[in-house]
N, C-alpha and C positions, 0 to 999 in steps of 0.2 A: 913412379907409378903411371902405366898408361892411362887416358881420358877414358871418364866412366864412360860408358855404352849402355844407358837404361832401357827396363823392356820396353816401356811405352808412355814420354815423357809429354808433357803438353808442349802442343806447336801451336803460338800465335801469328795469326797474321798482320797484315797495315790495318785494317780497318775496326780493331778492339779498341786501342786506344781513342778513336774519333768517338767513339758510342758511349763509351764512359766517362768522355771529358764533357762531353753533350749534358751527359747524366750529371756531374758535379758545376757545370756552368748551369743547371737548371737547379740546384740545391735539392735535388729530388733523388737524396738519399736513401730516405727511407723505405722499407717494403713496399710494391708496387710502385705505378708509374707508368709512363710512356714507354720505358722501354720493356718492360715488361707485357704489356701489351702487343709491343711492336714483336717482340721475341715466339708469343704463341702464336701469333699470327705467320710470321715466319714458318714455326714447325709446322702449322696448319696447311702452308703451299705446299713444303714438302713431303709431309707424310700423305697428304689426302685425308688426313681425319680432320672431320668438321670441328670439332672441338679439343682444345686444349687448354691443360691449366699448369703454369707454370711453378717446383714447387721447388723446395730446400734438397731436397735429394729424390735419387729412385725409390732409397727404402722408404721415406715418405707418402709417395706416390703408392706402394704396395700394402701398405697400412691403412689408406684411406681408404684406396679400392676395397679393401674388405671391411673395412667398417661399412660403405657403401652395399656391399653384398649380404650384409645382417650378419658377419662373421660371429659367432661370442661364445664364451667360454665352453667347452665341452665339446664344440663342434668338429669335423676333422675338414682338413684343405688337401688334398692330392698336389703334389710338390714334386717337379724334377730333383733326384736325386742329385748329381751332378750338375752343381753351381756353385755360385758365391754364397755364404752363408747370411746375404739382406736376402735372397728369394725366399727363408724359411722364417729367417727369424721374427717377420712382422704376424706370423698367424701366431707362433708361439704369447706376443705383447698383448693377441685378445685372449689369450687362455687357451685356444684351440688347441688340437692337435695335428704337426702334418703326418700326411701318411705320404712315404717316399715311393715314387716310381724310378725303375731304373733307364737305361739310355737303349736305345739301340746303336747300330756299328754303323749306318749311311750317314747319318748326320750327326751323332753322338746326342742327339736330343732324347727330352721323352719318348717313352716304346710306348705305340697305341697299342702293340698286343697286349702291353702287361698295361695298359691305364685302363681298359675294357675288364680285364680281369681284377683287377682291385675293386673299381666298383660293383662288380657283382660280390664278389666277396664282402661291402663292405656292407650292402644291400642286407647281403644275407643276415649280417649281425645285428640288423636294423639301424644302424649309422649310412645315412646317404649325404656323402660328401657336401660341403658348400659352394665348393668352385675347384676350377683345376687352372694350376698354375705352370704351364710349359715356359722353358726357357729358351730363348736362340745363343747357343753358347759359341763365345768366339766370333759371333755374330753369322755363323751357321742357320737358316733359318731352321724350323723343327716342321715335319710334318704334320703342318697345319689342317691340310682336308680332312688327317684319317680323325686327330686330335679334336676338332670342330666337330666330324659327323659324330663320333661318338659320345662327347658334350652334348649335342643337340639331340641325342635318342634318350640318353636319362635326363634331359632337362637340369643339367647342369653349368653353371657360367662357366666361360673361358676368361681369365686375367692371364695375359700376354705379358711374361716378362721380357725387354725386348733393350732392358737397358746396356746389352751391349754390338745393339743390333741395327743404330739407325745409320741408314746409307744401303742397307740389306732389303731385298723385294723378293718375295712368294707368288711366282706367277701373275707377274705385275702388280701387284699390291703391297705397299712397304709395310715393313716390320713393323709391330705396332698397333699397327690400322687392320688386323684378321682375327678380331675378336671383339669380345663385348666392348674391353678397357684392355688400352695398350701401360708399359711403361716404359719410359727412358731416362737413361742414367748419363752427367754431361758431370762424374766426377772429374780432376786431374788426369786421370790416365785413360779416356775415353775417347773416340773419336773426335770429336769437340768438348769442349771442356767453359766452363762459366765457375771454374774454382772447385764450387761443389755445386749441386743440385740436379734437379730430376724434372719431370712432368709426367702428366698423367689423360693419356688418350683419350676421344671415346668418341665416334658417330651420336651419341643420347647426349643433346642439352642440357637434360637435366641433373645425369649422374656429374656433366663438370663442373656445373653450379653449385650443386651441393657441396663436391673436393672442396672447390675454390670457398664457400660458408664455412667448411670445418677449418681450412688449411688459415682461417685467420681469424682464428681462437672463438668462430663459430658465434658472432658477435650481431645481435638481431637489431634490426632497424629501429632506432630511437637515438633520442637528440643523447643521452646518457648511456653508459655499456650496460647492457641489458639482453643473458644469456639465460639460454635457454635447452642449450646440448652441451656436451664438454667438447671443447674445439682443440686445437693443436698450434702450435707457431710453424707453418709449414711451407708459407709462399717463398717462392724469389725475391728477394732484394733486387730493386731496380738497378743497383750495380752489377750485381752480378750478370742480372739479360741484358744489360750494355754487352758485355763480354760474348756472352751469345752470341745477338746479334751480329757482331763482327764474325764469331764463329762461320756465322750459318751463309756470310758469302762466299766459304774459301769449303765449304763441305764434299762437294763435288771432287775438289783436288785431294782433300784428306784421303775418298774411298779408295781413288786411283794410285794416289801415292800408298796409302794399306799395301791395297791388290800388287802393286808393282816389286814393291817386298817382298811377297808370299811367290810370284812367278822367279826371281830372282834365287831365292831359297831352292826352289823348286828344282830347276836348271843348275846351279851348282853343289845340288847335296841329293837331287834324287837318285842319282847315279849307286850312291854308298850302299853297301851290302846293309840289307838291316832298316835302311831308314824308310820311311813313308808316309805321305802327306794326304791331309784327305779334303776327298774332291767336292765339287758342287754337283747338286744331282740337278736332273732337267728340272727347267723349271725353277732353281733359285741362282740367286744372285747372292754371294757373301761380299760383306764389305772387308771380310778378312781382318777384324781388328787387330787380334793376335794371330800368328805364324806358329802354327804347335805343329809339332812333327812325331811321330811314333818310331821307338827304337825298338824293332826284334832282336833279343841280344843270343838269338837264337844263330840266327842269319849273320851277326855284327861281331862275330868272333869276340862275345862277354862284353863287348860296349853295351851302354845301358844309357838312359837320359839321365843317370846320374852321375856316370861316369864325365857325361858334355856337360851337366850343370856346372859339377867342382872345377873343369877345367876352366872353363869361360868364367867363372868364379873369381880362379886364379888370376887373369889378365883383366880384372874387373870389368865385365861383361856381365851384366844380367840377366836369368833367365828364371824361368819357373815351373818346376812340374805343372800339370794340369791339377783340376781344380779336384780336392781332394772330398769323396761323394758323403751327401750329408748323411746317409744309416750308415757310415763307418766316425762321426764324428762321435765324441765323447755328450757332447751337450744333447745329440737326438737321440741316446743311443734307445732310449726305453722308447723310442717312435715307430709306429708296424711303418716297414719296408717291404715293397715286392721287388726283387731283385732277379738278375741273370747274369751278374759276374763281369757285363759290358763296363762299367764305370770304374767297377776295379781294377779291373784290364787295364783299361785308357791310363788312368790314375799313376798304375804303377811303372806305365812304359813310354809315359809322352808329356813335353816339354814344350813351352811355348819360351818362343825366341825374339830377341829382340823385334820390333816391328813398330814406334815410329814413325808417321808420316814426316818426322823431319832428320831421318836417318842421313847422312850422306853414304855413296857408295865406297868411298875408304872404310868408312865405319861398317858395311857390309863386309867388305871384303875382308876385314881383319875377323870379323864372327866366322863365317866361312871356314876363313885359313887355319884359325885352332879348332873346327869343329873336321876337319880334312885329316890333318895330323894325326888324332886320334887311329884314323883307319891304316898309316903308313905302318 
């Protein structure tokens, strides 16, 4: 059997282990810590948002954020259709409802046509949304301006889900940091990784104070435990922002090493009848986590991305359709959706391919070489 080829496996660098040994020579095991400090502080140079709170996951972070936003039972959240199914499932844990928007074709993100038209629609039924939840998928940012302006005419919050988006910039301003409250996600297969865990953005003091009160079981100042909200176990273990912080010297290289995959891809598979890859529009920067490519099997004489799944399959190669849209899943199914057919399109014709920052180029070029074949 040839060497597995995973889509996007965690790369350590030299300097994780110095932070975590740091961490275990200081006996400072436990939740919080120095390094944990030192970690938001970190994401804080690099994102540009004033405040960060370091937490056990994204989906964490996307649960707080709405508890934060007065989320509660009965209420509806506006949710990109097209994502991972943590962007939905934290409104469902307060009771709420999402209601799905679908994607547009430049960036595969939420469509501000159809997010303008759900909330008048949803106006009309006298339900006005609580927040709207765009995603940067693939780490694509989403049309932020149109998304923002229209948030800010019906005085509705923007939570930036952006957990797969950090290393990515919106007209100079990184992912994350173009909204109320950003998230980000540092599971295993992320750009950097800290095992598992998340954080949760914000320019406001005060909403990351608050995260940071509920995210540790919401426990009020006195010499005895002494509550007074229901709190959550939500922080980072200071081992784990060891790991971070070693992450966050070698970040820079990760996005390059991404993008350098995705140009690579690009050059030897644009060429193929059928295939195509999609761009950055002016103005963003993707940090390319995944490499998804679209198969017209129109154009690809009956090749389909399912046809290169099974194959790369076969030589144990991994890959993945894209991210199958949440009004088609069984669990949302009774959720109002406004759709246009983008995400099922996407869904049913495109594939994200290995990608990596610690791919070697043999390992490229054996993906490539069965992904070529197919077209002989």
């Amino acid at each position: 059997m040839n060497e597995k080829i995973w889509l996007s496996s965690p790369h350590m660098g030299e300097k994780e282990l110095e932070f975590v040994k740091e961490v275990f020579h200081s006996n400072w095991i436990a939740p919080l810590g120095p390094a944990v400090d030192g970690f938001e502080h970190d994401l804080q140079n690099y994102t540009g948002s004033q405040y960060v709170g370091a937490l056990s996951s994204g989906t964490a972070a996307l649960h707080l954020a709405l508890i934060l936003l007065d989320v509660k039972s009965g209420d509806e959240v506006l949710c990109q259709s097209m994502t991972f199914s943590a962007s939905a499932n934290p409104i469902a844990y307060l009771g709420a409802t999402p209601v799905f928007i679908d994607s547009e074709r430049d960036t595969w993100n939420m469509d501000p046509v159809l997010l303008e038209k759900a909330i008048k629609d949803r106006l009309e039924k006298g339900k006005k949304p609580k927040a709207i939840i765009p995603v940067h998928l693939y780490g694509m940012p989403a049309k932020m301006k149109e998304i923002t302006a229209i948030a800010s005419r019906y005085e509705i919050p923007v939570l930036e889900d952006a957990a797969e988006a950090l290393g990515s910039v919106y007209h100079g301003t990184a992912c994350g940091n173009l909204s109320l409250m950003g998230v980000l996600s540092f599971n295993g297969n992320k750009i950097i990784t800290t095992s598992g865990g998340g954080a949760l953005l914000s320019n406001d003091r005060q909403l990351i104070e608050k995260a940071r009160f509920l995210a540790t079981q919401a426990r009020d100042p006195a010499p005895h435990y002494e509550h007074s909200h229901i709190g959550y176990n939500y922080r980072m273990s200071n081992v784990c922002a060891g790991i971070g912080r070693g992450q966050m010297t070698v970040i820079d290289e990760r996005v390059k090493q991404r993008r350098n995959n995705f140009d690579y891809y690009v050059n030897e598979l644009g060429a193929l009848p059928g295939i195509s890859f999609l761009k950055e529009p002016e103005g963003s920067f993707c940090n390319r986590w995944l490499t998804t490519v679209l198969v017209d099997r129109e154009r690809s004489n009956g090749i389909s991305r399912e046809t290169i799944r099974l194959a790369l399959e076969k030589e144990n190669i991994e890959s993945r359709p894209l991210w199958k849209p949440m009004h088609q899943q069984p669990v949302f199914s009774a959720a109002p959706a406004y759709v246009n057919g983008v995400s099922e399109a996407l869904f049913e014709d495109g594939l994200c391919l290995p990608s990596g920052s610690n791919l070697t180029l043999q390992q490229l070029e054996r993906v490539v070489t069965h992904i070529k074949k197919l077209w002989k």
